[in-house]
ZAVEX-119903 format. One line per field, with one value per residue (C-alpha): residue in three letters; chain; x, y, z. Coordinates in pm, whole numbers, plus 50000, padded with zeros to 5 digits. Each point is the difference from the previous one (the first is absolute). Layout:
timar = [ALA,...];
fimar = [A,...];
c1 = [X,...];
c2 = [Y,...];
c3 = [Z,...];
//
This chain:
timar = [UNK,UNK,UNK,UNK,UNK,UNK,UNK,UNK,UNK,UNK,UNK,UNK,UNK,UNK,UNK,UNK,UNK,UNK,UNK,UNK,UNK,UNK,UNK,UNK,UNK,UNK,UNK,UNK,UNK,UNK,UNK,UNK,UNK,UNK,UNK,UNK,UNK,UNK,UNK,UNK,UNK,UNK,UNK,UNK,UNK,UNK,UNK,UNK,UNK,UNK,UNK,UNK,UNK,UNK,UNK,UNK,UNK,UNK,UNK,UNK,UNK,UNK,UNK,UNK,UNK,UNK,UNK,UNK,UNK,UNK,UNK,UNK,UNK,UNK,UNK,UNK,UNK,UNK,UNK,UNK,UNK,UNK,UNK,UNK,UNK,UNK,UNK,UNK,UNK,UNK,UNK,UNK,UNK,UNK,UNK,UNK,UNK,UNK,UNK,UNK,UNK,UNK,UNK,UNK,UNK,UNK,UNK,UNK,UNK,UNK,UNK,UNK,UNK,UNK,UNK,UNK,UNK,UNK,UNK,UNK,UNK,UNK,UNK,UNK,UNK,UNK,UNK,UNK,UNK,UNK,UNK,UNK,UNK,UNK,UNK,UNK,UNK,UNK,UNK,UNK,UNK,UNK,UNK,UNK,UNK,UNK,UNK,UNK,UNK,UNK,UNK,UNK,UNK,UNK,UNK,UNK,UNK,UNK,UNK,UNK,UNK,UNK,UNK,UNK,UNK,UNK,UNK,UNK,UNK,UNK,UNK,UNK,UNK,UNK,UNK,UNK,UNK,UNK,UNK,UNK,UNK,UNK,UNK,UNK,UNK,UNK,UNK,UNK,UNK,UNK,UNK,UNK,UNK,UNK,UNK,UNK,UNK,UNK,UNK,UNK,UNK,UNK,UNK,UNK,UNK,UNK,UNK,UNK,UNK,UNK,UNK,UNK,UNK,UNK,UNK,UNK,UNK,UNK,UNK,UNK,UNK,UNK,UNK,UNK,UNK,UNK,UNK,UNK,UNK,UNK,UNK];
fimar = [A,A,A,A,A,A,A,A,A,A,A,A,A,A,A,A,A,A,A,A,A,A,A,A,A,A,A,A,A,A,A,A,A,A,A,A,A,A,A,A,A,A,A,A,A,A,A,A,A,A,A,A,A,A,A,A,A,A,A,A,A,A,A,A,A,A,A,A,A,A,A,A,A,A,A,A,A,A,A,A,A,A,A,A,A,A,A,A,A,A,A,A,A,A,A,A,A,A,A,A,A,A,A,A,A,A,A,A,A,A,A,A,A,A,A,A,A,A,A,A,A,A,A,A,A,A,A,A,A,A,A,A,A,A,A,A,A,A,A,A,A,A,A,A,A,A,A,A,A,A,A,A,A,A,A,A,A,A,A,A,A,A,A,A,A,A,A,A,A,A,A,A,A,A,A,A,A,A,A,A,A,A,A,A,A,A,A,A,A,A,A,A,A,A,A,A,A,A,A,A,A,A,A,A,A,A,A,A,A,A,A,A,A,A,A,A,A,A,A,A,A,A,A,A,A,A,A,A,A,A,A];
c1 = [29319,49706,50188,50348,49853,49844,50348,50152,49723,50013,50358,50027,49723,50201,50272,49842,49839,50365,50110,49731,50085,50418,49884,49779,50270,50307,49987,50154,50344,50054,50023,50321,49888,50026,49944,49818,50102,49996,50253,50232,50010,50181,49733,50277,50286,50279,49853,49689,49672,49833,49574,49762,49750,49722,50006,49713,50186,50278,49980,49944,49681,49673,49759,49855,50260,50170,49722,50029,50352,49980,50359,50106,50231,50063,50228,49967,50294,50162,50289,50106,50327,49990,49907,50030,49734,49928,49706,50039,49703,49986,49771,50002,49767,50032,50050,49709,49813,50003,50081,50352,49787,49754,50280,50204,49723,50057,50339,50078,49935,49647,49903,50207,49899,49670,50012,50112,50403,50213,50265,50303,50225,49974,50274,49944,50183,50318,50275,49965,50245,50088,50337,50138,49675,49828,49624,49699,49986,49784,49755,50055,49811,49954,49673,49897,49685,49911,50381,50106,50221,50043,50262,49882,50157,49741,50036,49679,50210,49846,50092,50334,50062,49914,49715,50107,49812,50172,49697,49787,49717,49993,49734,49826,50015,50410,50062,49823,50225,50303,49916,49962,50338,50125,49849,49869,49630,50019,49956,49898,50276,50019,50088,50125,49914,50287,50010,50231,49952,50208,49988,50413,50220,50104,50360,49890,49833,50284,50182,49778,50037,49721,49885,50265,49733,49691,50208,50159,49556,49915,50325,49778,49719,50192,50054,50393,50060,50078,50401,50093,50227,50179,50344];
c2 = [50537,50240,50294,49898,49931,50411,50093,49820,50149,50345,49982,49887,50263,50253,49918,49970,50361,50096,49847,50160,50332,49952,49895,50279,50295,49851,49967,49689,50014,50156,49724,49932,49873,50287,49827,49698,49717,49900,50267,49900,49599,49958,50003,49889,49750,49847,49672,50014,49927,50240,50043,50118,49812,50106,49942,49784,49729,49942,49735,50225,50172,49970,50268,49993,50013,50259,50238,49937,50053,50352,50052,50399,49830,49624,49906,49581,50003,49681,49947,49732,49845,49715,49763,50195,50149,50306,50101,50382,50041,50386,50156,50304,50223,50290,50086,49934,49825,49616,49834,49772,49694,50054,50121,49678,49766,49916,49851,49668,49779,50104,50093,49790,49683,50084,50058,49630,50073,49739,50111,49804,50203,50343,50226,50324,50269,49907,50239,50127,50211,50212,50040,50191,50098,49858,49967,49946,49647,49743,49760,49693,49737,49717,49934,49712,49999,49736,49894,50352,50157,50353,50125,50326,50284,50232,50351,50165,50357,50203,50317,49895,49682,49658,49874,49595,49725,49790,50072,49788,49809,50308,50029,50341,50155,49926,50110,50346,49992,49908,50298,50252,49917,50005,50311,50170,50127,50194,49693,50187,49999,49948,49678,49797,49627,49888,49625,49897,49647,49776,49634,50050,50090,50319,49892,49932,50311,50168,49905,50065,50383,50258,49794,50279,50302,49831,49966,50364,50113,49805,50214,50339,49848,49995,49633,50064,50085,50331,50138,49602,49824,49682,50028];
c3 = [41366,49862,50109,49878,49657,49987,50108,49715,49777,50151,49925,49649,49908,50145,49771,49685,50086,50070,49673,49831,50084,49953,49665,49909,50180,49823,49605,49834,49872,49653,49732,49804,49646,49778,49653,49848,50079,49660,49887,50261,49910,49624,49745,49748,49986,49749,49967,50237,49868,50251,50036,50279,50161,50187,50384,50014,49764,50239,50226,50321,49895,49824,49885,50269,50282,49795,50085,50342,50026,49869,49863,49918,49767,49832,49751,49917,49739,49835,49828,49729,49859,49819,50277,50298,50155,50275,50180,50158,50200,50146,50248,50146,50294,50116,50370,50185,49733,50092,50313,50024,50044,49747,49717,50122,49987,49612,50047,49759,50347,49960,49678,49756,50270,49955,49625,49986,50026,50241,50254,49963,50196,50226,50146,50179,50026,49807,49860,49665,49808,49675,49901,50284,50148,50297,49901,50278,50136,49775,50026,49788,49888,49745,49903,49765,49721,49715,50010,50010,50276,50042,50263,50157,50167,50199,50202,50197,50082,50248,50013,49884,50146,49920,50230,50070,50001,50259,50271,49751,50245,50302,50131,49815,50373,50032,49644,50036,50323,49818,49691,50254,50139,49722,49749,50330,50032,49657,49779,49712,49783,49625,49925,49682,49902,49799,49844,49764,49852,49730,49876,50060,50286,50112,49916,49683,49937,50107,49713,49791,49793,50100,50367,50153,49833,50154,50379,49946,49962,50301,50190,49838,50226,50303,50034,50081,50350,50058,50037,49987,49741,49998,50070];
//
């Protein structure tokens, strides 16, 4: 037993000195965000009462956690007409600058719940689309506070592509498994945190002129899939 458990060590030093040394021979990839994100979201629209927020008065942050998450760019926009409301919560790291679990970690099933917000319904991985183009799969979510109900549409891209959810409860050991598969060993990436939140539906919203301008900036991102359109 004693010499099967220094194997098992032995071995899983021997790849984080491996890892270790991949990481410091091969650089991270080049990053793909080339202006503020606040230049590329509409500052103006016909009929949009539109102000900036700072990212620790959105529901996933504080002062505090804010710190710690370290962003190289943020944008916590909202965006008013008459009695609609949106939330565009933006962040934004460089390759190699956070890890996929601790960039993912302020999703609305954590922080909202613990900022005293109620889950009333959770879908991952869904469809989402914009006019003819084919954006990144979503996370959605309606979440519930002081008789107010927000539905929310969320994106964690890494490198590109939307990191799911759906693993939610692995075991930390069978996730790491299931991100290697997935991104490989380089998992340094740049990554996006995109959440868009409204008291009304996306149907709704869809109707509604100037929603199409704030979609068309999330495309500008890279939320829509790459060299795929709707039919």
């Amino acid at each position: 037993m004693k010499k099967s458990l220094l194997i098992i060590a032995a071995a899983i030093l021997l790849s984080a000195l491996s890892l270790r040394a991949y990481f410091a021979l091969i650089p991270p990839p080049e990053a793909s965000l080339e202006a503020p994100i606040a230049t590329i979201v509409p500052e103006v629209l016909n009929g949009w009462t539109i102000r900036d927020l700072d990212m620790a008065e959105s529901p996933e942050s504080s002062a505090r956690i804010s710190e710690f998450l370290n962003f190289d760019d943020a944008l916590f926009r909202v965006f008013e007409r008459g009695d609609t409301f949106i939330g565009l919560y933006i962040a934004y790291w460089t390759p190699g600058k956070a890890s996929y679990r601790w960039a993912g970690a302020h999703t609305p099933d954590t922080c909202w719940v613990l900022n005293g917000w109620t889950c009333l319904e959770r879908e991952y991985s869904i469809p989402f689309a914009h006019e003819a183009t084919t954006f990144q799969p979503a996370e959605f979510g309606v979440y519930v506070k002081d008789g107010s109900a927000q539905n929310v549409y969320f994106w964690h891209l890494v490198g590109g592509e939307a990191f799911g959810y759906e693993q939610q409860g692995t075991p930390n050991i069978f996730a790491a498994l299931i991100d290697i598969q997935k991104h490989g060993l380089n998992l340094r990436e740049e990554q996006f945190f995109i959440r868009l939140s409204s008291n009304k539906t996306l149907d709704e919203l869809k109707r509604m002129e100037g929603f199409d301008a704030i979609l068309d900036s999330l495309s500008e991102l890279g939320l829509a899939k790459q060299n795929q359109v709707l039919p």
